[in-house]
Structure formats: structure tokens, C-alpha cells
N, C-alpha and C positions, 0 to 999 in steps of 0.2 A: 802320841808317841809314834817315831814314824821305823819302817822293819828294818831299818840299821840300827837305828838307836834299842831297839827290846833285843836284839842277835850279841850285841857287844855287852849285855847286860848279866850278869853272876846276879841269880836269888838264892841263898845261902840259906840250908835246911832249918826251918822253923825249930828252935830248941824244944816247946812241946814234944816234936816229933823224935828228936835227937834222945830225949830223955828214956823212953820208952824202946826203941829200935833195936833188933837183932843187930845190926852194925850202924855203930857209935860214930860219925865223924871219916872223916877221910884218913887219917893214918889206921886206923883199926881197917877197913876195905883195904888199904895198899899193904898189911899185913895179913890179911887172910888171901888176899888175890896172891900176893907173892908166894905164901903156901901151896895153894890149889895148885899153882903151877910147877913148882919145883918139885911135888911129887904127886901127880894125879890120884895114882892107884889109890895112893894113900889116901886122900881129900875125897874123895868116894865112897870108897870103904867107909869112913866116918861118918857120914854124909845118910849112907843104907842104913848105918846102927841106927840112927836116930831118930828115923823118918819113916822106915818101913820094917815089918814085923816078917819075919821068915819060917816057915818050916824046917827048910836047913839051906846053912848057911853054904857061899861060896865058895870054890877052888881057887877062881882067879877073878880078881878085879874085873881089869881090861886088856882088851887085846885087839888092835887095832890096824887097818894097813890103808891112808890114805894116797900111797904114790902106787899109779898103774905101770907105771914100769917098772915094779917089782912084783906084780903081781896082780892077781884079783882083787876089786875091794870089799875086804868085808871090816863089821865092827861090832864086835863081843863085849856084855859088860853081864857079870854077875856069875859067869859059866859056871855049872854046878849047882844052884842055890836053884830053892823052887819057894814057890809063894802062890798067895792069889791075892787079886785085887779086888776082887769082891769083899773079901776077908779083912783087907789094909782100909778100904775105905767105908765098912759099914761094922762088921761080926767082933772085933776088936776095942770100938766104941761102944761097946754096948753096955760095959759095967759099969763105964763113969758118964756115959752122957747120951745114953739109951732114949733119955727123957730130954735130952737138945732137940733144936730143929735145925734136921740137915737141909734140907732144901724147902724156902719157904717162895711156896708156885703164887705169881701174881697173874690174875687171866689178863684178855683184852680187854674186858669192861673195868671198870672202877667198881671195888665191892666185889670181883670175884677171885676169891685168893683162897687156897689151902697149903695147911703147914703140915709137914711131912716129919716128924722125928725120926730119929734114928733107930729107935724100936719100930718104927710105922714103914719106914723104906726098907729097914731088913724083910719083913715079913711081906711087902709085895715083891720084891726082887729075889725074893726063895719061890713063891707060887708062880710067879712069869717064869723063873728058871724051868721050874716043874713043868708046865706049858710047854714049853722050847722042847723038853725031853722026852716029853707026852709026844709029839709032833715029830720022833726021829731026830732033833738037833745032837750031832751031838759033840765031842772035840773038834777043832780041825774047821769044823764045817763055817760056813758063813751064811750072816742074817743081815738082811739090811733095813733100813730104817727111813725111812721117808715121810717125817711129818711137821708140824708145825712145834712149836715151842710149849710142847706138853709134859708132864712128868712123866706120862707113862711111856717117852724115848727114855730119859734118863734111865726110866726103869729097866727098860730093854737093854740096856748098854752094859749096866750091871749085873743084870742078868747073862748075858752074854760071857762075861767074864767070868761068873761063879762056876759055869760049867765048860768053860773051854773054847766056849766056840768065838768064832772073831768078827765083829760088827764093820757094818762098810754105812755109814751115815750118809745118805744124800739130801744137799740143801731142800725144803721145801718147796722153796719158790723155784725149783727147773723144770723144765716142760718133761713130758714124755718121754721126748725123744732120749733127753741126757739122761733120764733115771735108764731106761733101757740098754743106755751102753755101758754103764757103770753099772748093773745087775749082771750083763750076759760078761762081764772083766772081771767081775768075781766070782763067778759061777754062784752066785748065791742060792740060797732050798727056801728060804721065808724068809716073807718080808712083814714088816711090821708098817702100818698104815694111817691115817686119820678117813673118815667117811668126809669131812672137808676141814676147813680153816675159816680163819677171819681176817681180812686188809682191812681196817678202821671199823666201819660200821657195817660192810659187805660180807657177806657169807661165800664163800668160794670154793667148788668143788678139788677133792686131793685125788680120794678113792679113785675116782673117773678117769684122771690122769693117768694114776699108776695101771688099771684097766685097760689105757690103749701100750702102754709100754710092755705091759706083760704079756701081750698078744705075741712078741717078740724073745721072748724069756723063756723057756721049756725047763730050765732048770729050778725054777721056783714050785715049788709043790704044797705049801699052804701061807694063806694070805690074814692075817692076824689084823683087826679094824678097830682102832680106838672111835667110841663113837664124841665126835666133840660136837658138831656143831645139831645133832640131830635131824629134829624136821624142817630146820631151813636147808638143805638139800638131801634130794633123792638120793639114796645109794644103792645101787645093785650089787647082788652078795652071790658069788656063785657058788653052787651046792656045790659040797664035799672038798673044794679051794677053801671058801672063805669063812671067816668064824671071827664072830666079837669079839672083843677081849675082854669085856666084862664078863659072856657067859664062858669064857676058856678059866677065866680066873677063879669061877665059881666054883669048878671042879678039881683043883688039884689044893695039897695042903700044902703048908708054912714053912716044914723043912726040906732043907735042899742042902746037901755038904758042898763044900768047895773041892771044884777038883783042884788038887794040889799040880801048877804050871812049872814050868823050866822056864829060866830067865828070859831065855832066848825066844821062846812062843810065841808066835803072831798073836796080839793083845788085837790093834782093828788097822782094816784099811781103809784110807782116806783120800777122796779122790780130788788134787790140783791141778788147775790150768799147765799145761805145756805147752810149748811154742809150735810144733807139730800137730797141734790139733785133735789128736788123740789126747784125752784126760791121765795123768800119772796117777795108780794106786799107791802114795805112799804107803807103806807099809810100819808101823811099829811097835815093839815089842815090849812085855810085858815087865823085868825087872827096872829098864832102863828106862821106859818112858814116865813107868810112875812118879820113880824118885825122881826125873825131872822137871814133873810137872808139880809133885809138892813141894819142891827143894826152891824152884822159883818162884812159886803161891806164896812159900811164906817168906820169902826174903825181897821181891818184887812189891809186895803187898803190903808187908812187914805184918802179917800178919799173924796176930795172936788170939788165945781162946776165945774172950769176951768180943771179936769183931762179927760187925755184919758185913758180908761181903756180897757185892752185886757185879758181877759179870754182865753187861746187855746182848754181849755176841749171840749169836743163832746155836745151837748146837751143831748145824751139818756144816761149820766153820770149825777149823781146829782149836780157833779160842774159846770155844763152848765147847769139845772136850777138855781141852788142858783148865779153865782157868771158872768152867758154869760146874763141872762134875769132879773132874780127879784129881786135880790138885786142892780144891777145898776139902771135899769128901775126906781123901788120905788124912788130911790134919785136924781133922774133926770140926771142922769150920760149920760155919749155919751158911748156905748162899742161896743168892735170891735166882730165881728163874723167870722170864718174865717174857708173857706171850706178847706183847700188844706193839705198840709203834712209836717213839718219842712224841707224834704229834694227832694222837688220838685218847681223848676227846679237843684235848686244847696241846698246847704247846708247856705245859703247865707241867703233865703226866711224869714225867721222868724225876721232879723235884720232889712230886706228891708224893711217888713211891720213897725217895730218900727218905724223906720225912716220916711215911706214915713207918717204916722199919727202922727209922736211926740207924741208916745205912754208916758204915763209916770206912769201905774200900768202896771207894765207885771207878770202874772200869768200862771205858765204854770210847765210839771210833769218832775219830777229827769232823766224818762227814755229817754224826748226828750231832756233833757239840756246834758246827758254822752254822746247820742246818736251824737249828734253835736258836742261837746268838744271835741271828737275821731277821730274826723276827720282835726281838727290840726285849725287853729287862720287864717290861710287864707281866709278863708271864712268870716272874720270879716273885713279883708281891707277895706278902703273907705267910712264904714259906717258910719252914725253920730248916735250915740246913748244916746246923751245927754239932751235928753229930758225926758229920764226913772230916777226916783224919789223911786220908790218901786216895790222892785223884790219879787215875792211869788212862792214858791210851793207846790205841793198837790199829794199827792196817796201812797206817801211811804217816808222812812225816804230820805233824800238827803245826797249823804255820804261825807267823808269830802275833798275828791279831786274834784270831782262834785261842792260842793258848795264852794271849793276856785276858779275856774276858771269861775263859773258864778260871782261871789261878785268881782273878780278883772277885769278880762276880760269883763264882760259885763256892771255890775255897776261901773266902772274905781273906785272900793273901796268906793265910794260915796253913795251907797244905800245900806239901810237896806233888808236883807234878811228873810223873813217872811216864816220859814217851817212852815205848818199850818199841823194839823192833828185834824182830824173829819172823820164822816162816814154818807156814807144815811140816817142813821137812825137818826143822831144828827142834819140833816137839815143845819149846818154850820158850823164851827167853835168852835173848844171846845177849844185847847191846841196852844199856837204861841207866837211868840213873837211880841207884838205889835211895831208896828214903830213910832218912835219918845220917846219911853218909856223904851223898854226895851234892854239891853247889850247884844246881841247876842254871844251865844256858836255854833257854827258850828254842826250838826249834832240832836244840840238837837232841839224839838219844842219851850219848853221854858216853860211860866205859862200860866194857865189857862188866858180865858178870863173872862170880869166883868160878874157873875151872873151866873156861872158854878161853881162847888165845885168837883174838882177829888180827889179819895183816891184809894191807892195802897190796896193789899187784897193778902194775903198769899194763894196761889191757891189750898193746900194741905188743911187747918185748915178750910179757910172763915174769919177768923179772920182779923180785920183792921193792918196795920203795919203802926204804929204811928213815931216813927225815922225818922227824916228827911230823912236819906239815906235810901233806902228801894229799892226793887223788888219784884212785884209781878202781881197781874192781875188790867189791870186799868179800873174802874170804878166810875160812876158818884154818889153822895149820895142824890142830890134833881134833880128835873124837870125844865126843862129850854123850853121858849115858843116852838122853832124848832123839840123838838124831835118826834118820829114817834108816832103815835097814836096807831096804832094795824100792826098786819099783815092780810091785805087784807082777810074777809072769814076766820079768821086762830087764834085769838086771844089768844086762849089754847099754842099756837107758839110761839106769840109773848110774853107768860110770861114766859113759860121756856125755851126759849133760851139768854132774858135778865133779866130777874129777878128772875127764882128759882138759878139760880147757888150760887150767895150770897145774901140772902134775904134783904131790906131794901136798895139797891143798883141796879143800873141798870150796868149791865158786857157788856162792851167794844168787848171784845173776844180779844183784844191785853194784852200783858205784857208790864209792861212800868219800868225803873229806873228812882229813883230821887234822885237826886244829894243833898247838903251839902247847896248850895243855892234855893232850891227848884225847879231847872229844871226839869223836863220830858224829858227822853229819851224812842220812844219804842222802844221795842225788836223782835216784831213779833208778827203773829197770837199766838193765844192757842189752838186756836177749828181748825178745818180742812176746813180752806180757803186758799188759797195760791192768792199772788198780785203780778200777774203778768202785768208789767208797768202802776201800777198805778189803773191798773181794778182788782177785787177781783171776783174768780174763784171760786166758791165749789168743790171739789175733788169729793166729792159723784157724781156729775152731772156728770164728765167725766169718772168715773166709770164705772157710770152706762152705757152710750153710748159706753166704750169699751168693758163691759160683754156681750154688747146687739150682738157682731162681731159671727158670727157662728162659729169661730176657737178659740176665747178666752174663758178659761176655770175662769178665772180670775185674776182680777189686781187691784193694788192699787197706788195713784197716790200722789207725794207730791210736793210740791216747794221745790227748793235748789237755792242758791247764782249764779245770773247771771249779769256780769258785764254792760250791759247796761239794762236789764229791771228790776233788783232788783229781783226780782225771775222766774223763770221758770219753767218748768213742764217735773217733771220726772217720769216715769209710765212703772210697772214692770209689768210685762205681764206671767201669765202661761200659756199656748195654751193648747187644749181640745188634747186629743190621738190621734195621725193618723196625726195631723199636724206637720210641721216641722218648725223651725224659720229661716228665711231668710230677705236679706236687703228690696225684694220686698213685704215682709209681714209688713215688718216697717213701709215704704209705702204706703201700702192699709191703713193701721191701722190708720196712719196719718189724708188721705184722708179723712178717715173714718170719722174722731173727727171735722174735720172741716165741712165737710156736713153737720153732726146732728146739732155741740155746734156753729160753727164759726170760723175762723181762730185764733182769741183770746185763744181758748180751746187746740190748736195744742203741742201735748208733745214735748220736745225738744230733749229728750231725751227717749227711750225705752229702757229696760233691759230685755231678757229674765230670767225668771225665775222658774226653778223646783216648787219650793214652797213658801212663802209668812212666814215671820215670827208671828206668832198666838201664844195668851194665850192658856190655855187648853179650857177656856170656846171659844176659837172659834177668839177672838178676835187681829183684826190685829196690832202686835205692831209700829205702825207708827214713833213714837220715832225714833225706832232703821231703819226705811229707810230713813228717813229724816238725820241720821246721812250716812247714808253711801251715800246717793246720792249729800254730800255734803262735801266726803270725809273727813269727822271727826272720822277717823278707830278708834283713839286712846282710849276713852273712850264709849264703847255700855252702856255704862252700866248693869244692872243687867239685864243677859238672862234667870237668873233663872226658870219663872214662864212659859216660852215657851213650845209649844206640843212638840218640833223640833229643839234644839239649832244648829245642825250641818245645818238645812239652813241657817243659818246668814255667815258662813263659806264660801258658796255658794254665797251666794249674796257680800260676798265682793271681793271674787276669779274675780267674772265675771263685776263688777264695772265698767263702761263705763267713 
């Protein structure tokens, strides 16, 4: 079947699934969507009653101001009402499902798994809290987190919440350098650590990392060490900084009250790629991101008591807050956590776990579903996987041979396939096709969800593009509880990078088409982020780390079309005089990108190059490498306004 023929294709929600679904069918969505919208406040409000448990309740809904020329932006949901989230997603479930499993941890090996109830994660996420306050934590303050896909983050995170203070997760897998900057942007007092990790069957040090970054951090003042991998690496523990967290745990007890938060409270901040090269602290808050990230958990997922739900995201990704912790946690859901890698031991791993838990939400990115499919149906033998009910994915569009061999090979045709698209900043879920509700197109996200309102925006004029069928830049026109509050320190930031571009709107930084029935398809970035497997890169960040090379004279970096991680990273290189280009310098350069940004940041590609295509005013025409790194010679379009048109010549002669 070839990708016009599965694009032009309606798969019409499996009645199994229809029977059972929080929303029934397409006129019940276009009846509650037309609600949501006609009165926000109200669809919220309703929305808190049901989903989340308060202390006392609010003054005002919402209150909102997306246009800068009327003003500063800000976005208020719940004013008045205080709560905890500690309390919403653990102290609450305790009398009816105390004896559930909220979080069942799968290690990296096969065989190492612990299940955590809800009476078992209350009582270590009161003793870490206790720890945290032992330690000086205390409101206000920040803790960040730096480890591998352990429970005892999860526990820290909740921890965190029970007593006020606000978590800053950084990915695992980033080098020193990036934890270091993302510690000293938060001013963070303790960090929370692993002594190492595990990539497949290799032991990897963490501790050591975080060690050369904290040499840079004056504000960190105790270093808390989960010990996971033990005596397969050394760890240095420095007196009166560092301290287990087995023997921290051992000294403090089981209760811990919740401080009682205001809506509005920094809940954590989360550090995304920006086009500027400096990382953005999103920031968000405590009444509004909860209920958006339960509000979408259970109507994304369509999830109900009796599910088991599997998130594969990282936790130092927003989709392992929202969709591995606080949106299942809030709803009393069991979810799975799972340290290991789709393709260790075999390629097998990801079905075994379905299977061995009767998984029946599986959630997981495009680049590990091609990444598996590529390697042939064998690895699906024997497996029973007929427990899975709703298949989702997250990070970038799913393309259409991808999502025909997950939806037939994995869902045996019988599950709806939920492409969701959102961003850190949106806290969950904007664009999808809800299951049980809505007719699946292959490739596209589908409709908004209830109480978001997207419009397409002419990226030339600003002007709205009203026609159903339209392309242009996708943006939101009102405030919905999840989205980011400021950027961290930074607010002047976080208005012009989503709200001066088209005023009275908040800008996406994606392009999106919409179809004749009102689908969403996007298209890609607009701004200079490139998503590579699902994680969103700034190009200015890797820039900057390869100008910083003492033989790079200058380079410019872009994503191009790569068959299993959706984009890659292609980066032209002009070397300073006196150097010469060779495969060993690709190498170092490599090395290089990895040391600073993390392995995530690694080009895939180098090109050398004379000269860099440039306006007269200086500026680089990214356009026209993005077309050539992605072998679209045929139209450059207009080179006119270039200092230099015969290097385009050059860079397409020497094209890799």
C-alpha cells in the first residue's frame, strides 16, 4: 500500500473501543468540544470538580491575556484554591486503592522489576520528603534530578511537591556541561543523582558527570546518590556534600503533611531547546498543569480504573512527567516505568513487557516503533499482545508505513491509534485523535482536544487563514490550564518567542495543514529547532559548541529527513586557515558535540564547507541548507538577496 493511498484512508474507531470510551463517537466530541468552548471557565471548573481534590476551593477560574499589545502576558487558572499534588496523586487513594500498584518499575535486565503500591510510594515519598527538609529544602527552593529511569526520581518528584519545593529534571543522557547550565538557571540547593546507569549491557558512570558539572554550581549544597549500578563503577562521595539515599532514608520517618500550595505555585521547571542556544526553563504550575495532565491522561488514553498504562518516555522529557507520573498517579491509574531500551536484550523487549503486564495503554515515540519495524515481525513471534486497547504516540509526526505496521502488526487492526501532538510548553495534549471518538487518518494528529481552540496563521501577513483547508503557522487563540507560565528568570522570552510573532495568539513554532474535514497535519518546525527522535534540539546550542572547536571557523546546523529518527542533524562546517578537513577531524568534531550537548546533539552528518550561504545583512539563509541537506536541489529558490550566490554551487557540488 503505497503513502497516498494509507493518507487518503479513514480507520473508523474500533466499536470494542467505542463501547467502553469516556467519548462515544464524533457527535458526542463535537458536543462537548462546542461546550468547552462556548464557556471555558465553565468547562474547567467542571473539569477541577472531578479530577482533582482541594483544600479550598477557587475565586476565579481563568484569567488570561494572550495579546502584547494590551499588555503583559500572563495566564491564571484556579486563583484562590490551594491543594497539593502530592495529596491528588498518592494520600487520597489510599482508602480505596492503597493496595493498587501505582507504579510497576521494569529494570534494564529481564527479571528485574519492583511493584510499588500506593501505600508503598506514599510511605517512601513522605521519608524522601523528610530527607529534602532534613537537608534545609524547603518552599520555594529548587531540587534537581539527574538520573536514569529509576523510581527513586519519581519519588523525588513527589517528594518535591509534598513539601513545596519545585523539581528542574535534567535528561540523563546530557553531558556535564548541559546539567551545569541548567543547575546554575535554577539556582538549585540539591540534587538528586544515580552513582551510574546502564546503555544495554554497559554500565555507565552518572555520579562522575554530575562531579565535573558541580565543580561549576556553588549553589548546590547536598548531593543525594541513588546507588543503582554499584560495583560496576567506582563512585566518589564527598564528605559532608554527598550522602546515599538508602542511608538518608534510613533515618527519617513515614510522615510528612502536605504543605497546602496556591494554584498558581511553581509545581517544576523544565528545561527545552531554544533557538538561541540558551535552554528555556519552562516553567509550570501547580493547579493547572495537574488537571491538564490528568484531564488529557484520561481522555487521550481513554483511560479507566482496571488499565495498565505504559508510558516509555524518559522522565527528564515532559512526557514522563505528564503521562509516566502525574497524569496517571492523579487518576489512580497502575503505570509502568521502564529503565531499559526497546532493543536490549533482543528487539523482542518492548512486546515482552506488554505481555508480561497486560499492558493495555501503550504509549511510546515514532522513532522507536520504525526503529523496531526495521528489523522484520520476527521479533513479534509468540508474543500475546492482546491485552493492548490504545496505542499512542508522541514527538513527531508517525509516518504512514510506521503507523500501518504498528496499527496492524501490533494492535492486530483492533486499536485506535492516537498520534498526539503537544509540546513542554503546552503541558499535554493540544491536537489527537481521541479514541472511541474520532475516525483516524493515518499520519495526521486529527482535532483539537475539548477546551483548546487552534488556528492556522499565514506566517508571511499574521493574518488568521479562515478556509477550512489552509497552511500555515499553528497557533493557539485562548489559554488552556497546562500551558507554561513564563520562562524561568526570563519572561521578556517567553513573550517574544510565543506571543510577539502574531499578537493575540500564542505561536506553536510548528506549521500545520488542515484538511477539508478539519484535520491537523504538521509540517515541521518554523523557528530553528530541529526533532531529533522525538527530543527538540536548538541548532543555535550546537552551533555554538561547534564555533567554540579552535579549528572551526564557523557552522551552521539543520535537521533533514532521517528514516528512523524523523530528523537528524546536518552541520556544515568552515574550518579557521591553517586547518585542513579530514575524516579524523569529523571525529574529533563529533566527539566534541557529544562531550559538551550529549550524545543526543551528535551531527550525523558533516559537510565541509568554503562558505555558508548569507544575506548581505550577514544573515544565514538556512532555507536553502535545509533544502540541500535534504537533497531538494530542484527548487533553492530565490538566491537573489545572497552576499555569495556561487557558494550554493559549492555546497551542492560537495553534498554528502
Amino acid at each position: 500500500m503505497g503513502e497516498e493511498s494509507i493518507l487518503k484512508e479513514f480507520y473508523p474507531v474500533p466499536e470494542r473501543i467505542k463501547a467502553k470510551a469516556w467519548v462515544k463517537g464524533r457527535g458526542e466530541y463535537d458536543k462537548l468540544y462546542a461546550e468547552s468552548i462556548a464557556d471555558s471557565a465553565a468547562w474547567w471548573a467542571k473539569q477541577a470538580d472531578e479530577i482533582l481534590t482541594f483544600y479550598k476551593k477557587w475565586d476565579k477560574v481563568e484569567d488570561f491575556n494572550f495579546d502584547i499589545r494590551k499588555g503583559p502576558i500572563h495566564v491564571k487558572y484556579f486563583e484562590g484554591a490551594k491543594l497539593n499534588v502530592s495529596y491528588n496523586c498518592l494520600d487520597r487513594h489510599l482508602a480505596t486503592k492503597g493496595d493498587k500498584v501505582a507504579i510497576q518499575w521494569e529494570g534494564n535486565e529481564p527479571g528485574e522489576q519492583k511493584a510499588y503500591t500506593y501505600k508503598d510510594l506514599h510511605t517512601e515519598v513522605c521519608k524522601f520528603a523528610n530527607v529534602l527538609k532534613k537537608h534545609g529544602i524547603k518552599r520555594g527552593d529548587r531540587v534537581c534530578i539527574y538520573t536514569p529511569m529509576v523510581v527513586e526520581a519519581a519519588i523525588a518528584m513527589l517528594a518535591c511537591t509534598r513539601i513545596g519545593a519545585v523539581h528542574a529534571i535534567v535528561f540523563g543522557g546530557f553531558s556535564s556541561d548541559a546539567l551545569a547550565v541548567r543547575i546554575q538557571d535554577a539556582q538549585a540547593k540539591l540534587l538528586v543523582v544515580c552513582d551510574g546507569t546502564f546503555r544495554g549491557a554497559k554500565a555507565v558512570p552518572q555520579k562522575k558527570d554530575a562531579d565535573v558539572a558541580l565543580k561549576e554550581c556553588p549553589t548546590i549544597e547536598k548531593v543525594i546518590v541513588v546507588r543503582r549500578v554499584g560495583d560496576k563503577i567506582a563512585c566518589d562521595m564527598t564528605p559532608g556534600r554527598d550522602l546515599w539515599w538508602h542511608d538518608e532514608m534510613a533515618t527519617v520517618d513515614a510522615n510528612c503533611e502536605c504543605e497546602q500550595m496556591d494554584a498558581e505555585d511553581t509545581l517544576f521547571i523544565l528545561y527545552t531547546s531554544g533557538s538561541t542556544g540558551q535552554p528555556k526553563g519552562a516553567l509550570h504550575t501547580t493547579a493547572g498543569y495537574l488537571l491538564y495532565a490528568a484531564y488529557t491522561s484520561k481522555f487521550a488514553f481513554d483511560l479507566h480504573d482496571e488499565d495498565i498504562h505504559w508510558c516509555t518516555a524518559d522522565i527528564g522529557w515532559v512526557t514522563g512527567h505528564s503521562y509516566v507520573v502525574y497524569g496517571p498517579l492523579a487518576l489512580g491509574a497502575t503505570s509502568i516505568m521502564f529503565e531499559g531500551v526497546p532493543n536490549y536484550p533482543t528487539y523482542s523487549r518492548f512486546w515482552q513487557v506488554v505481555e508480561k503486564y497486560k499492558v493495555t495503554s501503550f504509549y511510546t515515540a515514532p522513532t522507536a516503533i520504525r526503529a523496531i519495524a526495521k528489523e522484520g515481525d520476527e521479533w513479534l513471534k509468540g508474543i500475546d499482545l492482546s491485552s493492548l486497547r490504545v496505542l499512542s504516540s508522541v514527538g513527531e509526526p508517525l509516518n504512514p508505513e510506521a503507523w500501518q505496521w504498528f496499527y496492524e502488526k501490533i494492535g492486530n487492526s483492533q486499536c485506535p491509534i492516537v498520534d498526539t501532538w503537544w509540546q513542554t510548553e503546552t503541558g499535554g495534549h493540544m491536537i489527537l485523535p481521541l479514541p472511541g471518538a474520532i475516525d483516524i487518518k493515518p499520519a495526521k494528529p486529527a482535532l483539537p482536544i475539548m477546551g483548546v481552540i487552534p488556528t492556522l496563521v499565514d506566517d508571511q501577513t499574521g493574518e488568521e487563514l479562515k478556509n477550512m483547508e489552509a497552511n500555515g503557522a499553528l497557533c493557539f487563540k485562548t489559554a488552556w490550564p497546562g500551558i507554561t507560565r513564563t520562562i524561568y528568570g526570563d519572561h521578556k522570552r517567553y513573550e517574544e518567542t510565543y506571543f510577539e510573532p502574531y499578537p493575540g495568539n500564542y505561536f506553536s513554532g510548528d506549521g500545520a495543514l488542515r484538511d477539508k474535514d478539519g484535520y491537523y497535519r504538521i509540517t515541521g518546525r518554523i523557528d530553528d529547532v530541529i526533532n531529533v527522535s522525538g527530543h527538540r534540539m536548538g541548532t543555535a546550542e550546537i552551533e555554538a559548541t561547534l564555533n567554540a572547536h579552535e579549528k572551526v571557523a564557523e557552522s551552521a546546523v539543520v535537521g533533514y529527513p532521517h528514516e528512523v529518527k524523523g530528523q537528524s542533524i546536518y552541520a556544515y562546517i568552515t574550518l579557521k586557515t591553517g586547518f585542513e578537513p579530514s575524516e579524523d577531524l569529523k571525529k574529533e568534531l563529533t566527539q566534541y558535540v557529544r562531550t559538551i550537548i550529549g550524545p543526543i546533539a551528535t551531527p550525523e552528518k558533516i559537510q565541509w564547507a568554503d562558505g555558508l550561504p548569507k544575506t548581505r545583512s550577514g544573515k544565514i539563509m538556512r532555507r536553502i541548507l535545509k533544502k540541500v541537506a535534504a537533497n531538494e536541489l530542484g527548487d533553492l529558490g530565490d538566491t537573489s538577496t545572497l552576499a555569495d550566490p556561487a557558494v550554493v554551487d559549492d555546497l551542492v557540488k560537495n553534498r554528502l
